[in-house]
C-alpha positions as CSV (number, residue, x, y, z in Angstrom):
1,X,12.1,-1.2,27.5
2,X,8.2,-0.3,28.8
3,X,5.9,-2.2,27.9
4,X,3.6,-0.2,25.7
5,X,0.7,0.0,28.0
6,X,2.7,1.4,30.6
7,X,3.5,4.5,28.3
8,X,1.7,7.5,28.9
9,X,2.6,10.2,26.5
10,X,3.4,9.2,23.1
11,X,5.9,12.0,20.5
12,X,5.9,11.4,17.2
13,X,8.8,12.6,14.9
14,X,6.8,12.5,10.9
15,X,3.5,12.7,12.5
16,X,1.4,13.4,9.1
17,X,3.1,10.3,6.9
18,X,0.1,8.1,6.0
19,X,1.5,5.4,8.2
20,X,2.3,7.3,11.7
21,X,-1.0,9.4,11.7
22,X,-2.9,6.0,12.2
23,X,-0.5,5.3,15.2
24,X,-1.4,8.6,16.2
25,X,-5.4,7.7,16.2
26,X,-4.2,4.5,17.3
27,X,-3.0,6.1,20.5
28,X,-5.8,8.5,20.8
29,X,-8.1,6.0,20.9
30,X,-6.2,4.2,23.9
31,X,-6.3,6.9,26.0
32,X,-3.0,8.4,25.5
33,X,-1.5,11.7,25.1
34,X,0.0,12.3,21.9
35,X,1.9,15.3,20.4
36,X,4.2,15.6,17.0
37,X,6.0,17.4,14.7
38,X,5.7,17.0,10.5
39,X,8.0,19.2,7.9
40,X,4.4,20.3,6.2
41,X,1.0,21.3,7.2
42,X,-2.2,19.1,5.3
43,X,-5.1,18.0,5.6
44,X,-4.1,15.0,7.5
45,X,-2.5,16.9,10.2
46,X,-5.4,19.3,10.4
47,X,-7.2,16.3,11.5
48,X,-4.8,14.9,13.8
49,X,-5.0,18.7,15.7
50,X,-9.1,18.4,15.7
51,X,-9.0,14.8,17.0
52,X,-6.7,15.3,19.6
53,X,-3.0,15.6,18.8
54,X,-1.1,18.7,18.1
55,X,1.2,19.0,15.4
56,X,3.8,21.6,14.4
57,X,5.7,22.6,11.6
58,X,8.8,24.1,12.7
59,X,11.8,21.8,14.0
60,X,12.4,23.5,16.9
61,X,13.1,21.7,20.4
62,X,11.5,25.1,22.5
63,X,7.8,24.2,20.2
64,X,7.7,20.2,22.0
65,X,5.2,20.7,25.2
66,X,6.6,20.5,28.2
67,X,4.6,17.0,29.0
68,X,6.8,15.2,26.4
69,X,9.9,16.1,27.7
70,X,9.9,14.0,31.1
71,X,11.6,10.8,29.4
72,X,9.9,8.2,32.6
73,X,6.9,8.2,30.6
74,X,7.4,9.6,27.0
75,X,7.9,7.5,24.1
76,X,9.2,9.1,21.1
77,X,8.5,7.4,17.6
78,X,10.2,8.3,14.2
79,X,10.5,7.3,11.0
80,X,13.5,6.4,9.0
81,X,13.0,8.5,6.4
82,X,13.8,11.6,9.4
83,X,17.1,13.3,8.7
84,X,19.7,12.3,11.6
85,X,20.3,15.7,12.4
86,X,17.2,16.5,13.1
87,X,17.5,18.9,16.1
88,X,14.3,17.4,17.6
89,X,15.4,13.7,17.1
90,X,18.9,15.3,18.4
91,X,17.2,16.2,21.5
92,X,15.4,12.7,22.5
93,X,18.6,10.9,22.1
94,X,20.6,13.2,24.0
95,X,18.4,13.0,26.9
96,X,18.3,9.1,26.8
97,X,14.5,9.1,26.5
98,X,13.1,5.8,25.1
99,X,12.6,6.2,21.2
100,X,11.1,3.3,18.7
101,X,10.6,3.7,14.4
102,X,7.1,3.0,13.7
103,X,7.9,0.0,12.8
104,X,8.9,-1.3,15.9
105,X,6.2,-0.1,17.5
106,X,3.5,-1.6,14.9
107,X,5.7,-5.3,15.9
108,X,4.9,-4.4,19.8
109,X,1.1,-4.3,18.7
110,X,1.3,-7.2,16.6
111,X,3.0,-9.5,19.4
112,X,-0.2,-9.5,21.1
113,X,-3.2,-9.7,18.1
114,X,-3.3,-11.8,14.9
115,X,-1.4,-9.6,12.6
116,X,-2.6,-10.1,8.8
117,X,0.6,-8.0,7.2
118,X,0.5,-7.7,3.6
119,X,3.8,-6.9,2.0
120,X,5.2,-6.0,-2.2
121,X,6.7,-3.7,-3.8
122,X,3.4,-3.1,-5.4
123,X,-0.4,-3.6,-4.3
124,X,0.4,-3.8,-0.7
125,X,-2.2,-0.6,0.7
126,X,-5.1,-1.9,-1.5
127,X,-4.6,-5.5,-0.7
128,X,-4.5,-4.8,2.8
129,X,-7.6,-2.2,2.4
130,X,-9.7,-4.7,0.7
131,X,-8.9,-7.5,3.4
132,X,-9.9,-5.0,6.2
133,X,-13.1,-3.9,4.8
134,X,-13.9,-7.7,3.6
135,X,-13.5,-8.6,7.4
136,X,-14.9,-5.2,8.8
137,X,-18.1,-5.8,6.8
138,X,-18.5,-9.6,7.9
139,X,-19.3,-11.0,11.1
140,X,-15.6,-12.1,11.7
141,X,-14.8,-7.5,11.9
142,X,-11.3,-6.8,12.3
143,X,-8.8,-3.5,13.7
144,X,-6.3,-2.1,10.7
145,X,-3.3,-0.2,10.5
146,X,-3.5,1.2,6.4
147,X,-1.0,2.9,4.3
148,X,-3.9,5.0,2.3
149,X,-7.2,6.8,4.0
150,X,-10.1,3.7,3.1
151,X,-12.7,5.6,1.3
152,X,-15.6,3.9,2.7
153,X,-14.5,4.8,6.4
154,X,-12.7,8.0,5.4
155,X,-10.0,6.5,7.9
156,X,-6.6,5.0,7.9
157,X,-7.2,3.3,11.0
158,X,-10.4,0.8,12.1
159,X,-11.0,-0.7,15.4
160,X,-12.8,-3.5,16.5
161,X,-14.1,-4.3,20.5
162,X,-14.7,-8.3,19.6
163,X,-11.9,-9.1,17.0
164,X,-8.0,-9.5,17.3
165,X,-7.6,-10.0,13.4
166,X,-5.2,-6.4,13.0
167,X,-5.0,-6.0,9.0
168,X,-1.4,-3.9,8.6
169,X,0.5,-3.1,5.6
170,X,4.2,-4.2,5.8
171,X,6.4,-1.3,4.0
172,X,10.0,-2.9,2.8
173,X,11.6,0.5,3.2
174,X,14.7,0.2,5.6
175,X,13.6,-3.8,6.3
176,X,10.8,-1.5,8.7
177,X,8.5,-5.3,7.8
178,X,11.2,-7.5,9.7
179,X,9.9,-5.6,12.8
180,X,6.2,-7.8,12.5
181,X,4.9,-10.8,13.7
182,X,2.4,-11.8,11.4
183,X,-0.1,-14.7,12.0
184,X,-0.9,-14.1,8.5
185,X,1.1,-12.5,5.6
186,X,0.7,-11.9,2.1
187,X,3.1,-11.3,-0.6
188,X,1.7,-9.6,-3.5
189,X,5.4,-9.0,-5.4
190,X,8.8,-8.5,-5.1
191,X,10.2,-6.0,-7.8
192,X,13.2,-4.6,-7.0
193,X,12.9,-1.2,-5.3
194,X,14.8,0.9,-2.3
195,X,18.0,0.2,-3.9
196,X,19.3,3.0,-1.8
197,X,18.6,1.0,0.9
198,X,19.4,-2.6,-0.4
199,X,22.5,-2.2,-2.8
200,X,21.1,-5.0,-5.0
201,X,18.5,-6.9,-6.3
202,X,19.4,-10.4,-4.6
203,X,19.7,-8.1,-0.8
204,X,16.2,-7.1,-1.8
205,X,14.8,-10.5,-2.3
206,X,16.5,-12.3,1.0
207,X,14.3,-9.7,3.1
208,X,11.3,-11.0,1.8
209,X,12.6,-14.2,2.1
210,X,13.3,-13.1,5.8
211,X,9.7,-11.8,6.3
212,X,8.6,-15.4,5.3
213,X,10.0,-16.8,8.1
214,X,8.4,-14.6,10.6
215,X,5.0,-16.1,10.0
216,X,4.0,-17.4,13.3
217,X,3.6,-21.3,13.8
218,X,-0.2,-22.3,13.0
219,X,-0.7,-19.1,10.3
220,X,-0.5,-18.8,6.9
221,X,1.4,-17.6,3.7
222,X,-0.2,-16.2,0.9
223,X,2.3,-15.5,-2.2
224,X,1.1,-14.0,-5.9
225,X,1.9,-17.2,-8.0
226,X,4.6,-15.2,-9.9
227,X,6.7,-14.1,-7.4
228,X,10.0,-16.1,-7.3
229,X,11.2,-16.6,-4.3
230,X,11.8,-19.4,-1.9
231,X,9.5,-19.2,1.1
232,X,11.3,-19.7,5.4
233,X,8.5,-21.2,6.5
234,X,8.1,-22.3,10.6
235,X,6.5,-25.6,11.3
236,X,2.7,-25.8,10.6
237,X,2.6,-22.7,8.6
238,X,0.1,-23.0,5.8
239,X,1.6,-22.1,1.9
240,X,-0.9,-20.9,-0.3
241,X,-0.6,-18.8,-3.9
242,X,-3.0,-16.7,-5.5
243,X,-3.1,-15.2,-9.8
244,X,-5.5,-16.1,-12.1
245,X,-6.9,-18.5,-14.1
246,X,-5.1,-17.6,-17.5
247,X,-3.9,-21.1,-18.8
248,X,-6.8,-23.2,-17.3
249,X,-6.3,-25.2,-13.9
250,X,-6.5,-29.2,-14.6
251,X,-8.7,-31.1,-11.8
252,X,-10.8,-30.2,-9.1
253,X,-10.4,-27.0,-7.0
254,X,-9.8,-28.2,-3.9
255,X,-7.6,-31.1,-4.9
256,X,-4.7,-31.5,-2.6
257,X,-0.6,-31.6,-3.2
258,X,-0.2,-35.1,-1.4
259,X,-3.0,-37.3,0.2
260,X,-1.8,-36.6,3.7
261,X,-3.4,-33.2,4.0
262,X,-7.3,-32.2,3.2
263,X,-7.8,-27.7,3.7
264,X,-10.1,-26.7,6.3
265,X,-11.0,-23.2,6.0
266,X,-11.1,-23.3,9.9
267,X,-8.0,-24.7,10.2
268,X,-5.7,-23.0,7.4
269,X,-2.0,-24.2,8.9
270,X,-1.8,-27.2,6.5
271,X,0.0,-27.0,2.7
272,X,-2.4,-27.6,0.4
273,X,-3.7,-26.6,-3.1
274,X,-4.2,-27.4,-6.5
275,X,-2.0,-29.0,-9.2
276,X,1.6,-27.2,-8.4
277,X,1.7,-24.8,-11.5
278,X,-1.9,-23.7,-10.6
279,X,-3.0,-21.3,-7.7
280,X,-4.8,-22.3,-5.0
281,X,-6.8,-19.0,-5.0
282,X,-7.7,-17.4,-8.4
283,X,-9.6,-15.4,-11.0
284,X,-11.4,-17.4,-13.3
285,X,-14.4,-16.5,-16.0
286,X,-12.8,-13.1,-16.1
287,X,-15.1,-10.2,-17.8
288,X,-14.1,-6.4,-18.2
289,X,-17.1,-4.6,-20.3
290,X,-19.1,-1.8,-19.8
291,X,-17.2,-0.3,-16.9
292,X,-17.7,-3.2,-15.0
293,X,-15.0,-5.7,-14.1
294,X,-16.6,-9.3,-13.0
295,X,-15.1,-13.1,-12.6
296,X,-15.2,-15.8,-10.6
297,X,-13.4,-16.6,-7.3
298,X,-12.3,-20.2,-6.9
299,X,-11.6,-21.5,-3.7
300,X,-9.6,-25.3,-3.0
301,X,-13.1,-26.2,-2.3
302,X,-15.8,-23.6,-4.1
303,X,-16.2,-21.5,-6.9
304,X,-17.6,-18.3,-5.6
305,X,-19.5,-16.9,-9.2
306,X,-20.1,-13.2,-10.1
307,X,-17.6,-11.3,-7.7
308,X,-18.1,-7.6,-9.4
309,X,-15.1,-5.2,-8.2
310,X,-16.2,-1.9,-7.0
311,X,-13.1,-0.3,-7.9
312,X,-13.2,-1.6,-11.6
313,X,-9.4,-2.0,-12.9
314,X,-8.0,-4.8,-14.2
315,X,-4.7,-4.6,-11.6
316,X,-7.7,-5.0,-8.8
317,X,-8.6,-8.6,-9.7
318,X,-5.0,-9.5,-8.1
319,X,-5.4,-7.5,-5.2
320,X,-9.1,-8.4,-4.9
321,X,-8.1,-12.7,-5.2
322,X,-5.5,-12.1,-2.5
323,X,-8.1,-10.2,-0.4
324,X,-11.1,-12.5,-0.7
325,X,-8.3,-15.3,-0.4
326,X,-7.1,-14.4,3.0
327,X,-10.8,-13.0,4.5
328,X,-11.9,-16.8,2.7
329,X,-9.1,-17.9,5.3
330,X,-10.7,-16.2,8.1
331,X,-14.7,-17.1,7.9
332,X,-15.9,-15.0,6.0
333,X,-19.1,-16.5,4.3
334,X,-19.6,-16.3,0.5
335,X,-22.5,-13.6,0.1
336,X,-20.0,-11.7,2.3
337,X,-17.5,-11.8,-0.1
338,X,-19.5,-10.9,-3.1
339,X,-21.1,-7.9,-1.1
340,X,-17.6,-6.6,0.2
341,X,-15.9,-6.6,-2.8
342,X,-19.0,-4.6,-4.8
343,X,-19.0,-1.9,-2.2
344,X,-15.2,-1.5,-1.9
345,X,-14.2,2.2,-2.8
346,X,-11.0,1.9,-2.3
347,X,-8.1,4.3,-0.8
348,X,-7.4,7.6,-1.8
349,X,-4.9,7.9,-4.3
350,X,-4.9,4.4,-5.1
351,X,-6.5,4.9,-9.2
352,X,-8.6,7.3,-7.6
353,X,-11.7,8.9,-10.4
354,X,-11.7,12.0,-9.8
355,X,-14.3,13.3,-13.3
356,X,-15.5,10.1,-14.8
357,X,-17.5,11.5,-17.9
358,X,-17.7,11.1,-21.7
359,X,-15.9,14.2,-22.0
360,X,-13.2,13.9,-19.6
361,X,-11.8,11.7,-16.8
362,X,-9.3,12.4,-14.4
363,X,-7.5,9.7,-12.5
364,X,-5.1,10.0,-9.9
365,X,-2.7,7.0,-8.5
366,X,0.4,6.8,-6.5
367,X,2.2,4.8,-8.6
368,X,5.8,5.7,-8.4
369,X,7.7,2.5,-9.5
370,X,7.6,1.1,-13.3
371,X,5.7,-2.3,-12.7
372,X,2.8,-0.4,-11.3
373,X,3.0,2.3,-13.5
374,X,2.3,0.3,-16.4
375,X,0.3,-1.7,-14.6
376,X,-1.5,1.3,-13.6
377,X,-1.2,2.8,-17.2
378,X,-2.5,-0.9,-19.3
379,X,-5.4,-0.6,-16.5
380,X,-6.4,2.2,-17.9
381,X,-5.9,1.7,-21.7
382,X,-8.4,-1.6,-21.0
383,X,-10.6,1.1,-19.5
384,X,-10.9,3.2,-22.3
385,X,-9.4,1.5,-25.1
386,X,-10.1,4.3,-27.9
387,X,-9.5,7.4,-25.8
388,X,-6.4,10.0,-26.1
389,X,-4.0,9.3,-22.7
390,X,-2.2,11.6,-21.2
391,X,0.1,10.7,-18.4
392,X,1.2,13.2,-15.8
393,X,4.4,11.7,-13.6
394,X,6.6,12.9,-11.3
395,X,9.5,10.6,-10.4
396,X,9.7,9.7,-6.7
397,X,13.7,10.0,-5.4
398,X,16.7,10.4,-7.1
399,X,18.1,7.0,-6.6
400,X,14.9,5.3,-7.3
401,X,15.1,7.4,-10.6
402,X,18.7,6.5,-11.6
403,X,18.3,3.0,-10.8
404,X,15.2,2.7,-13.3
405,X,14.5,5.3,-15.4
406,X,14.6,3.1,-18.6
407,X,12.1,1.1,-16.9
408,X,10.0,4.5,-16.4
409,X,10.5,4.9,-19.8
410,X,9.3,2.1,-21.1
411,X,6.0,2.1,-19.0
412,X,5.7,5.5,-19.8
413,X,5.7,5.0,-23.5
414,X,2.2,3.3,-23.0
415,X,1.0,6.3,-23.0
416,X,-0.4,8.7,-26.5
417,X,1.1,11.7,-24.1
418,X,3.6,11.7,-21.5
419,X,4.2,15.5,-19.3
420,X,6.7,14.8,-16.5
421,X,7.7,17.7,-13.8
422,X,10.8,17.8,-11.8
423,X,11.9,14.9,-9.5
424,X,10.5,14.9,-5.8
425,X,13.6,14.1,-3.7
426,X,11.6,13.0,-0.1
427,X,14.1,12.5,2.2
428,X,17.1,12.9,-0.7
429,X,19.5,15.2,-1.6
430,X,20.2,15.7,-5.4
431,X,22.5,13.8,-7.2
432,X,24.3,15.1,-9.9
433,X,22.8,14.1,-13.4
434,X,20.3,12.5,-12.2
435,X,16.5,14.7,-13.2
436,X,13.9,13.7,-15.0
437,X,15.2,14.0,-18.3
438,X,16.9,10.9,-18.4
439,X,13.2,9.4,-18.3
440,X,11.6,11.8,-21.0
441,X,14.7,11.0,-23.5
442,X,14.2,7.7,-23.5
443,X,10.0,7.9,-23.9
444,X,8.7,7.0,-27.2
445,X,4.8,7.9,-26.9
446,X,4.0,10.2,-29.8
447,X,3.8,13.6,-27.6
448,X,6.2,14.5,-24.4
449,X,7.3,17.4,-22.6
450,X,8.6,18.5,-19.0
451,X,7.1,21.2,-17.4
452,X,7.8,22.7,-14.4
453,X,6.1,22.2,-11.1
454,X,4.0,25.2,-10.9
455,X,3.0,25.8,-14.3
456,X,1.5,22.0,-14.6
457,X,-2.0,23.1,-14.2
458,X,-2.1,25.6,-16.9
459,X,-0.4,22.9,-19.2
460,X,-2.8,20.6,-18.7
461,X,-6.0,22.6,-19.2
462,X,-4.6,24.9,-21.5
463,X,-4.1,21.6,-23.7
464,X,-7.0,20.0,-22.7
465,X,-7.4,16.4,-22.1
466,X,-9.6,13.6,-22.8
467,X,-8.6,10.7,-20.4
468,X,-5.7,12.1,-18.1
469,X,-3.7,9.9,-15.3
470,X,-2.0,11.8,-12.6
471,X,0.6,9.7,-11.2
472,X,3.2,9.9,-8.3
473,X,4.1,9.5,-4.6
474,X,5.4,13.5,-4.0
475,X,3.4,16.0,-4.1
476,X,1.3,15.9,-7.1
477,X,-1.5,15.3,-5.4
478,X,-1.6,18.7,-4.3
479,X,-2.5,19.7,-7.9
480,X,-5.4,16.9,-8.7
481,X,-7.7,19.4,-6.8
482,X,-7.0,22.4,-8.7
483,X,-6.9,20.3,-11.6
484,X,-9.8,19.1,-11.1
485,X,-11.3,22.1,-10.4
486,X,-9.8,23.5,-13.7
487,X,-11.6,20.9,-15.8
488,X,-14.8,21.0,-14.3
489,X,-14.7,24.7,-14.8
């Protein structure tokens, strides 16, 4: 196989998913030619034609420009969520030219920098936004590889000339995280998900348990203090959770698990921490008021006092400990901290405020499995605790649906108003019974309806709405504009 330096053209098979395009810009920046197909036309791939890369719509073999189909220096790079018989994909393997999944590629890259690769089933693209902006804003700076377009760069990718730190979100999907070769990793949880792919909850586990062990030697593990499973480490590989403070934390922070080993922040490959049913990073002092969300961030050796989160949700303090936790790791000063996590906007489409009045808000999130749907949903009801709530969801993949739709249910019932639409199948064909009435059946908030894809806008502000959630990974989003729009009118 080339090495990836030796590669001059660069095809990519999915080009406008969140997580190619950055490999796109990725290879932009590096000099490279780069073409691609996607199924749809956005505003993503709009950008990816201005900066550099042209994309089409159509599969069709005769629409690939002649430059990418001399195999000796083309590299084609697909995703697994690509049909098989996709005529294009059809054509590369054919021909014998050399073909990688994203994946595989983002392991190449992280064989030669310090990967941080932040993996869950949950919280992963925050988490691993709010690390790369707490590094990019400090002197320490950092490249990243996101799964969500970072507000405050209006960018999916960042790239540094001085550091090696590479912030990259590890996706579960099709074991695509095995691929990586973290120097640091964080686990933020492991609900079961991609039972399509896993076949059971135990299967889902043991590749997290896998990813564990790819930590390199002298880097760290960082694990939500909930998450139960059994960490592979490799020698000299540091062990450190992260939660909050919620049934006090006896001694001193700092204290370590045996007398052998004292932390150094400069030297994080050594197991230490507080009393074992405490975290060794967490949220203490904890204050939601006022729109504001504020606590304080202890350290095993310092208590870091009034971090204020500038995307104020309760389900941010975990992604926000687990951030400042590994940047903490990495030398970033304290006054750092506090400033990065204030002027943190987060990604699109992660609790995204779209209105934020007295009269209406809009928020739109890609939650699409239960836990952070009701996480997403309690976040929230904390918000605006005496407000009408309206959830708009549209279940992500059949199988994901059938496997959990009492779970939907049940987070779904948080809700005073629950309106789903139809079932977005991604890469899935239909299977039979499965839709999203099995969800709404089973709801128990005191209004609920399905509606139909394209009549969900005049539902909504036909009905009006006082504090309305948007939630989904499909394409929903497509409708928070005119939504939005809608409402402001």
């Amino acid at each position: 196989m080339k090495n990836l330096n030796d590669i001059n053209s660069l095809y990519f098979i999915g080009a406008g998913g969140i997580g190619m395009s950055n490999l796109v810009r990725y290879f932009l920046a590096e000099g490279k030619n780069v073409a691609g197909y996607d199924k749809v036309e956005s505003a993503l791939t709009r950008q990816l034609n201005a900066e550099g890369a042209p994309i089409h719509y159509e599969d069709n073999v005769d629409l690939i420009p002649e430059p990418f189909k001399n195999k000796e220096n083309t590299l084609v790079v697909y995703t697994p969520a690509v049909p098989s018989d996709h005529s294009e994909l059809e054509f590369f393997r054919k021909n014998d030219f050399q073909m990688m999944k994203r994946a595989q590629v983002l392991g190449e890259i992280t064989k030669t920098k310090r990967g941080i690769c932040v993996a869950g089933t949950h919280g992963k693209t925050t988490t691993s936004s709010m690390i790369a902006h707490l590094l990019k804003q400090s002197e320490v700076d950092c490249s990243a590889f996101l799964g969500g377009i970072l507000k405050n760069y209006d960018n999916n990718l960042l790239l540094s000339e001085k550091s090696d730190l590479t912030v990259i979100e590890a996706d579960e999907y099709d074991r695509s995280f095995h691929w990586l070769s973290p120097y640091m990793a964080v686990i933020t949880s492991v609900a079961p998900d991609h039972l399509d792919i896993y076949g059971t909850e135990e299967e889902y586990r043991k590749a997290f348990i896998h990813f564990t062990s790819l930590v390199r030697e002298g880097g760290a593990l960082l694990m939500e203090q909930k998450v139960d499973i059994e960490p592979q480490l490799q020698k000299n590989v540091a062990f450190y959770t992260y939660g909050r403070d919620i049934n006090g934390h006896p001694g001193i922070a700092g204290q370590a698990r045996n007398d052998k080993t004292e932390l150094s922040r400069n030297n994080p490959a050594c197991h230490c921490g507080l009393d074992p049913q405490s975290s060794d990073f967490y949220a203490q002092n904890i204050k939601i008021g006022n729109g504001e969300i504020i606590f304080d961030f202890v350290t095993p050796q310092s208590v870091i006092k009034d971090i204020s989160l500038g995307v104020p949700v309760e389900i941010n303090i975990d992604n926000g400990v687990a951030a400042m936790a590994i940047a903490w790791l990495n030398g970033v000063s304290d006054d750092e901290l506090r400033k990065g996590m204030a002027s943190f906007q987060g990604a699109k489409r992660r609790f995204d405020f779209h209105i934020k009045s007295d009269e209406i808000v809009l928020i739109d999130d890609y939650a699409h499995h239960p836990e952070e749907l009701e996480a997403s949903i309690s976040s929230v009801r904390k918000l605006y605790p005496d407000r009408k709530l309206t959830v708009v969801f549209q279940p992500h993949l059949y199988s994901r649906t059938k496997d959990f739709y009492k779970e939907f249910a049940k987070s779904l019932s948080l809700a005073d108003e629950v309106i789903l639409i139809p079932i977005y199948p991604a890469r899935e064909e239909p299977i039979p019974g499965v839709s999203s009435r099995m969800i709404l059946d089973l709801v128990t908030a005191p209004h609920k309806k399905l509606v139909n894809y394209d009549d969900l806008v005049d539902v909504i502000t036909k009905e009006g709405s006082d504090v309305l959630l948007i939630a989904g990974a499909g394409d929903i989003e497509l409708l928070v504009e005119p939504v939005k729009n809608k409402l402001n009118a």
